[in-house]
BADRENDREN-714840 format. One line per 4 residues: number of its first residue (from 1); their letters; for each residue x, y, z of N, C-alpha, C. Coordinates in steps of 0.2 Angstrom, whole numbers, plus 5000, padded with zeros to 4 digits. Example, Ala and Ser with C-alpha at 12.3 -4.5 7.8 and 13.67 -1.06 7.14 Angstrom:
1) as) 5066 4972 5039 5062 4978 5039 5066 4984 5039  5064 4989 5035 5068 4995 5036 5064 5000 5039
***
This chain:
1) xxxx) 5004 4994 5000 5000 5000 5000 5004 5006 5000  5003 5015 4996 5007 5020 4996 5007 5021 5002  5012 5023 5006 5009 5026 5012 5016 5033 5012  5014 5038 5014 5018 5045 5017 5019 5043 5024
5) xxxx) 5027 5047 5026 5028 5049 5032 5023 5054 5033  5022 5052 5041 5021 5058 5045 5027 5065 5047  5022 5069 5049 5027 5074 5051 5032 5072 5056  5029 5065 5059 5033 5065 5065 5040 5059 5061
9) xxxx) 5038 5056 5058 5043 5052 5055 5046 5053 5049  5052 5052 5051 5058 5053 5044 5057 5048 5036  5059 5055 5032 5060 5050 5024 5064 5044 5026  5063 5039 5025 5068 5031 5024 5069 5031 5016
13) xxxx) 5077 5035 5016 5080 5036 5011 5087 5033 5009  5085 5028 5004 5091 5025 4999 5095 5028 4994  5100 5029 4992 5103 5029 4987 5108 5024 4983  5109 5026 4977 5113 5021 4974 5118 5024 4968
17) xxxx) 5124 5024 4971 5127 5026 4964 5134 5024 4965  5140 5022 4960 5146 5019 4960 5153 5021 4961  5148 5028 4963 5156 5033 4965 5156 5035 4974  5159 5031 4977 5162 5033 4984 5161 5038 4987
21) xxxx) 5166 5042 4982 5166 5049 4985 5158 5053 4985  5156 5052 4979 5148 5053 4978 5144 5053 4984  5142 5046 4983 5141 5043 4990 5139 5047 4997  5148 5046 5000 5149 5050 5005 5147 5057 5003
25) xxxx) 5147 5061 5000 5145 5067 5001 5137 5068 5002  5133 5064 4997 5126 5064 4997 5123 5060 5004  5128 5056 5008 5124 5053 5013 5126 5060 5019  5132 5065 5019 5132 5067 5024 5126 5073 5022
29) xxxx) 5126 5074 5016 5120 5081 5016 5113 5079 5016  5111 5073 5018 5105 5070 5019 5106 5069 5026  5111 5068 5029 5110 5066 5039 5111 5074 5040  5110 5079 5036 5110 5086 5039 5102 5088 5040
33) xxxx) 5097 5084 5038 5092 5085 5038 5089 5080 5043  5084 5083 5048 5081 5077 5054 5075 5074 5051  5073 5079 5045 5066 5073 5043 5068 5067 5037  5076 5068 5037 5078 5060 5032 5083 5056 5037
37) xxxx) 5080 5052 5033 5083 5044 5040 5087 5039 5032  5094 5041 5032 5097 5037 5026 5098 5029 5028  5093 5025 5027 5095 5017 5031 5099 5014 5023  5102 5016 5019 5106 5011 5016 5111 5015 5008
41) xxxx) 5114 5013 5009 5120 5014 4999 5120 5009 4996  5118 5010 4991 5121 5002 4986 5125 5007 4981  5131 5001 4978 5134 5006 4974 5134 5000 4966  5127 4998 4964 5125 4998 4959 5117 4994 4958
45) xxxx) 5115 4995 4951 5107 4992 4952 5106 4987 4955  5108 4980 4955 5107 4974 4958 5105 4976 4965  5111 4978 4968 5115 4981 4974 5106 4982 4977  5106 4989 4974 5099 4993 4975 5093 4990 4974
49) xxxx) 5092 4985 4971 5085 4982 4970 5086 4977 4976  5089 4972 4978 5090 4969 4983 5089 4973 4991  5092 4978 4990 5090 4982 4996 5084 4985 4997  5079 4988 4992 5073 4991 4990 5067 4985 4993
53) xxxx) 5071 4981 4990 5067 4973 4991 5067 4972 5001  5070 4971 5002 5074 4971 5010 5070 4977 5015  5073 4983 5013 5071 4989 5017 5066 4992 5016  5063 4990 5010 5056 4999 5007 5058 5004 5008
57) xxxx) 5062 5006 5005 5064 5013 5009 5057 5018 5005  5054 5023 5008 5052 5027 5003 5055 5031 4999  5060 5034 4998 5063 5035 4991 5068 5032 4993  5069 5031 4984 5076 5029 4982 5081 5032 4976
61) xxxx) 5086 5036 4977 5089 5042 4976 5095 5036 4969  5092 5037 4963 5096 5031 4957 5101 5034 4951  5106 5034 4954 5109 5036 4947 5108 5031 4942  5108 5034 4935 5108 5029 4929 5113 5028 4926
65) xxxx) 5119 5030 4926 5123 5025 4925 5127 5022 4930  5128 5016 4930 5131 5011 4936 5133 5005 4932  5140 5001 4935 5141 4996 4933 5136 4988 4934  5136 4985 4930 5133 4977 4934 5125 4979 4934
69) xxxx) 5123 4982 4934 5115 4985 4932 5114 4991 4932  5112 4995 4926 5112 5002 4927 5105 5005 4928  5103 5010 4929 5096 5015 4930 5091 5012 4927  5091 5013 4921 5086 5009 4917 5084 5002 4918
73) xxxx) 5089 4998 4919 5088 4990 4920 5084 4990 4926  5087 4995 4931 5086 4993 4940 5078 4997 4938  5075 5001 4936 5069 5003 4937 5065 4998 4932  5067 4996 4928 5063 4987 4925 5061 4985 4930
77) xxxx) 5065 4982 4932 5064 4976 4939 5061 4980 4945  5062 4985 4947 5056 4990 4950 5050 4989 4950  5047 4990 4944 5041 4989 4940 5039 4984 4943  5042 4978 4942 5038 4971 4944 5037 4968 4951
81) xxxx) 5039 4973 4955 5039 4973 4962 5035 4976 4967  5033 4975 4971 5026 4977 4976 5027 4981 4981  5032 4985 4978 5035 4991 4983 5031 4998 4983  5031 5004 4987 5029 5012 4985 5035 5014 4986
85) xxxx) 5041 5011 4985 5045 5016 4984 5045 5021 4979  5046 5028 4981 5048 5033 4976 5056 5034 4973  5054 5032 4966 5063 5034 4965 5064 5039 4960  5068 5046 4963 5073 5050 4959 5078 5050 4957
89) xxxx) 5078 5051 4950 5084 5050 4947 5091 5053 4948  5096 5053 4949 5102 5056 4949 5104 5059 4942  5105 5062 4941 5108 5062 4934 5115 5068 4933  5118 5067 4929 5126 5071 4929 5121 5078 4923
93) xxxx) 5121 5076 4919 5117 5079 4913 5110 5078 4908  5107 5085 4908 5100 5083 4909 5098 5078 4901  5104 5079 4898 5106 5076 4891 5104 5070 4887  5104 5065 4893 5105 5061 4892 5098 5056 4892
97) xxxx) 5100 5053 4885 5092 5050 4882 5089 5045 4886  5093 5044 4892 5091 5036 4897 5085 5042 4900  5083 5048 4901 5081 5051 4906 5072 5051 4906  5071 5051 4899 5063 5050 4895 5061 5042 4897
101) xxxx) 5065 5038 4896 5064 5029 4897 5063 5030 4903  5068 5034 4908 5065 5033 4917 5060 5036 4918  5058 5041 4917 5051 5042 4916 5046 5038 4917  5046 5037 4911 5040 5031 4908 5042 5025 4912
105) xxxx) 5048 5023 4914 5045 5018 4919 5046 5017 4925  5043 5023 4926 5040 5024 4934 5043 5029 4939  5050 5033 4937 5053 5037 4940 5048 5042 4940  5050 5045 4949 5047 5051 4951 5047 5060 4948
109) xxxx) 5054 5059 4947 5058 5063 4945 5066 5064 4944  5067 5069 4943 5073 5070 4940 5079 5075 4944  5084 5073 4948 5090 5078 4953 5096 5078 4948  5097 5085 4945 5103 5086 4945 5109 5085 4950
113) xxxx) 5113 5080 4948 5118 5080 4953 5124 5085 4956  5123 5093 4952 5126 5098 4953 5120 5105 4957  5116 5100 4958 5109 5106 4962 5110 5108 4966  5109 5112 4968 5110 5117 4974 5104 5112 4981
117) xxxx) 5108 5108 4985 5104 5104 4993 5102 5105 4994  5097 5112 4994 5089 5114 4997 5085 5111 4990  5086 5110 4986 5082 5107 4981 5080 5100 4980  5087 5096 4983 5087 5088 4985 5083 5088 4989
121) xxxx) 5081 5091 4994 5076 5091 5001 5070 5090 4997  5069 5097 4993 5062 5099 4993 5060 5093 4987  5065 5091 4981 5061 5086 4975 5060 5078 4979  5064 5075 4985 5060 5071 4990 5054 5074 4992
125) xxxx) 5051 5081 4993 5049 5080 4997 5041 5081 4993  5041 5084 4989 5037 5085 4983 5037 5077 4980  5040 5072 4977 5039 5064 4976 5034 5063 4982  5037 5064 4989 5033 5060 4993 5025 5063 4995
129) xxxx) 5023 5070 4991 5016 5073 4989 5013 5070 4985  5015 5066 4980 5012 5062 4976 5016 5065 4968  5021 5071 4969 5022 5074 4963 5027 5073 4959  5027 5074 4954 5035 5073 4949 5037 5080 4950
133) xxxx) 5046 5079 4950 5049 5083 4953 5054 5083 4945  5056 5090 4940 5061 5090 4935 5062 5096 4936  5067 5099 4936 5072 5103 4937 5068 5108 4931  5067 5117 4932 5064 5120 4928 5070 5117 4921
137) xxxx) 5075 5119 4923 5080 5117 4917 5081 5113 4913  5076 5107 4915 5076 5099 4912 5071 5099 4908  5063 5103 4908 5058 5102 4906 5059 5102 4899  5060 5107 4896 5061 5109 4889 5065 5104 4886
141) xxxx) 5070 5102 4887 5074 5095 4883 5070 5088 4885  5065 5089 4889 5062 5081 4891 5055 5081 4886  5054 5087 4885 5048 5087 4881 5049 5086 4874  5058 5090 4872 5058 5090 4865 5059 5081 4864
145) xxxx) 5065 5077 4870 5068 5071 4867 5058 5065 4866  5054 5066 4870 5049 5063 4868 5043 5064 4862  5046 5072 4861 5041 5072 4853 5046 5069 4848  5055 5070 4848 5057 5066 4844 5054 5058 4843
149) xxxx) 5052 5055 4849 5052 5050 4850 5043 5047 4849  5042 5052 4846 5034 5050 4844 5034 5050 4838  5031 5045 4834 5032 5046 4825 5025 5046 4824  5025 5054 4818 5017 5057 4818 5014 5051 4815
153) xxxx) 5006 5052 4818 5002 5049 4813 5000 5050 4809  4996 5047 4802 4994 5047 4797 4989 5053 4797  4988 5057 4793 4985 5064 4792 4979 5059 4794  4976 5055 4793 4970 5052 4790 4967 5051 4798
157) xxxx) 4972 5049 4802 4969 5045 4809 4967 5050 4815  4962 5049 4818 4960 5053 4822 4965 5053 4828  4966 5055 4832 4969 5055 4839 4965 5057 4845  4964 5053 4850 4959 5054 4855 4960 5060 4858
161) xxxx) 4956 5064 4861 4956 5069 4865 4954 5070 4871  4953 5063 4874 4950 5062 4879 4945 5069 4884  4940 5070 4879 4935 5075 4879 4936 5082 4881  4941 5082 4878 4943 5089 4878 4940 5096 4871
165) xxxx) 4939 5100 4875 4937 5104 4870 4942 5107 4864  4941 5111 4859 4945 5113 4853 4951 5119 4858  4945 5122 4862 4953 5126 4866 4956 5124 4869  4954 5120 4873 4957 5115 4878 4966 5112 4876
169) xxxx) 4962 5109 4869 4967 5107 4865 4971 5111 4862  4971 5116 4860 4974 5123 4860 4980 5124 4866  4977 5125 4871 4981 5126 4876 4985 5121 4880  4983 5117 4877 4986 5110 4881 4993 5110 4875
173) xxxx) 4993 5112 4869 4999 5112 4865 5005 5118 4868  5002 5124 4870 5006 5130 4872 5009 5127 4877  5005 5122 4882 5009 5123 4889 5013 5118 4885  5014 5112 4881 5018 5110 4879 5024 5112 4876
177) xxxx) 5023 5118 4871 5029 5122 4870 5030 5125 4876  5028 5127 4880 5033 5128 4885 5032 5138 4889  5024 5139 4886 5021 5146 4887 5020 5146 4894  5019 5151 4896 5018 5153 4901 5010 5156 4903
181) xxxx) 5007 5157 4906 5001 5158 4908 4999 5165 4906  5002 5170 4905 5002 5178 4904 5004 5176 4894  5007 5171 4894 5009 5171 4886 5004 5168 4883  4998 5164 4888 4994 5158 4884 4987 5163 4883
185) xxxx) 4987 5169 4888 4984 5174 4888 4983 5179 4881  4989 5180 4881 4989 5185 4876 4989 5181 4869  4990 5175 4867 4991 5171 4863 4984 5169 4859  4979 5171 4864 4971 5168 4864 4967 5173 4865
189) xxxx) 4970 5180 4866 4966 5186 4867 4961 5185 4872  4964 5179 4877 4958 5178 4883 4961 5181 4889  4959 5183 4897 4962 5183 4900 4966 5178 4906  4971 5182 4910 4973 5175 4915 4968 5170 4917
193) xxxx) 4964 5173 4921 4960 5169 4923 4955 5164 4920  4954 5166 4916 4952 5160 4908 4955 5155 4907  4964 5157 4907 4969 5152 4905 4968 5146 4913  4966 5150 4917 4967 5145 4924 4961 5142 4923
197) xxxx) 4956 5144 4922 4950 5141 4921 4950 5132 4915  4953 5136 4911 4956 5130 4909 4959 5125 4909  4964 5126 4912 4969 5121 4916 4967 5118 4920  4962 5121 4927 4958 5116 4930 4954 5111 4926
201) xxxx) 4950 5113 4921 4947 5108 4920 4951 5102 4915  4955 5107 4912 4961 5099 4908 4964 5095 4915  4966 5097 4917 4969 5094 4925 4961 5088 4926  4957 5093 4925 4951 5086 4928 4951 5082 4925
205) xxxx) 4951 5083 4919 4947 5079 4912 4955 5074 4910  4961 5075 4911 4965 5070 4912 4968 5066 4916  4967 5068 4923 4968 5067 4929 4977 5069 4930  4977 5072 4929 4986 5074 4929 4986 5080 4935
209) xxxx) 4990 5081 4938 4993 5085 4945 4993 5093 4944  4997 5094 4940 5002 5099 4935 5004 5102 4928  5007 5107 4927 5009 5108 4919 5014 5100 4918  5020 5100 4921 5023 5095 4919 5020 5088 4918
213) xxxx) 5015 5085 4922 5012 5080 4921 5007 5080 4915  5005 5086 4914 5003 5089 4907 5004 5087 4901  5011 5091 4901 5016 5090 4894 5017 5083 4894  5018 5078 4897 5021 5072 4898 5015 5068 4894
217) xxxx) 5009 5071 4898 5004 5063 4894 5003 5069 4888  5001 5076 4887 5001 5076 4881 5005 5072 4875  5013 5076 4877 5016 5071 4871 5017 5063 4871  5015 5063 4876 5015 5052 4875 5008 5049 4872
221) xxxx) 5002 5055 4872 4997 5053 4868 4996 5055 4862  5000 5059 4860 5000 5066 4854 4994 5071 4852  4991 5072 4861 4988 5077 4859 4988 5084 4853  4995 5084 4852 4995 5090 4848 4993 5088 4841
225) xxxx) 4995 5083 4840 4992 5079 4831 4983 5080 4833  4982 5081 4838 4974 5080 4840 4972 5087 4836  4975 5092 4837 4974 5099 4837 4974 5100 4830  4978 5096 4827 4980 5096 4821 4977 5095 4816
229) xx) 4973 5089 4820 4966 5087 4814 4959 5088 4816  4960 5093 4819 4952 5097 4823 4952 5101 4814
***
């Protein structure tokens, strides 16, 4: 079952990554905080799916690449596991194509491994809210690698819109590109508050959290090809 700490109880936080030094530094700026309780390191995926298996920890802090099992593999085997662990990715560079695959199978989000420490806190802490955590500076490259990764449909096919209106779907493409609410405004000759009016109701009608959860099932279902053939 999902379950949250309480206020009174500590994040039970794993990590896993192949560098030492790494390691040690990330275990000491996690015991600077009294609401995380790091009960374990693995220093590669087997390592860490064994321990996950063992411990539950509720997050798990995963670099992707590792010797003997890397990120990608270890959230495979994740997947087929009866765990709530929450896992955030580790990553050197937001570059890199493994980061769209962890996604999609099942990471919570995304920590640059150069982030400034008050931000590790808070993207645990936002996972363990129920929410995806990507770095403002990650979204834009995460969006563009999985519309490369989508091959359009046939002019002729319809594409679901799961009941969304023609502006709807409008505006679901802008927050896609990456607009801002004041720019989705003036783009539509509507105002802010229109634009919010909106997004609540898209937010209902596809059960998603936020703009990034947004963008994410937009481009994995193509709603923009949707807009296209309105």
């Amino acid at each position: 079952m999902d379950t949250q700490p309480n206020s009174s109880t500590p994040m039970r936080v794993l990590f896993a990554d192949d560098h030492p030094l790494f390691r040690e530094a990330l275990r000491h700026l996690l015991e600077t905080d009294p609401d995380v309780r790091v009960i374990g390191e693995a220093s590669d995926g087997r390592e860490a799916i064994r321990m996950v298996s063992d411990l539950r920890p509720d997050i798990l802090l995963l670099d992707l690449v590792m010797p003997v099992k890397g990120g990608i593999d270890t959230l495979r085997d994740l997947q087929q596991m009866s765990v709530s662990t929450r896992t955030l990715i580790l990553a050197a560079e937001v570059g890199d194509s493994d980061i769209v695959d962890a996604l999609q199978l099942g990471a919570r989000g995304i920590v640059m491994k150069q982030t400034a420490s008050d931000l590790v806190f808070k993207s645990m802490r936002a996972v363990m809210a129920g929410q995806y955590w990507v770095g403002r500076e990650c979204v834009g490259e995460l969006i563009d690698k999985m519309r490369e990764r989508t091959t359009a449909p046939p002019v002729e096919t319809r594409r679901p819109t799961f009941g969304l209106t023609a502006r709807e779907l409008e505006i679901v493409s802008t927050v896609v590109s990456g607009y801002a609410n004041g720019e989705i405004a003036a783009k539509y000759s509507i105002s802010i508050k229109t634009v919010k009016h909106h997004l609540t109701n898209i937010f209902d009608k596809l059960g998603v959290a936020n703009r990034l959860e947004l963008a994410l099932f937009a481009v994995h279902h193509r709603l923009e090809s949707a807009v296209q053939s309105k």
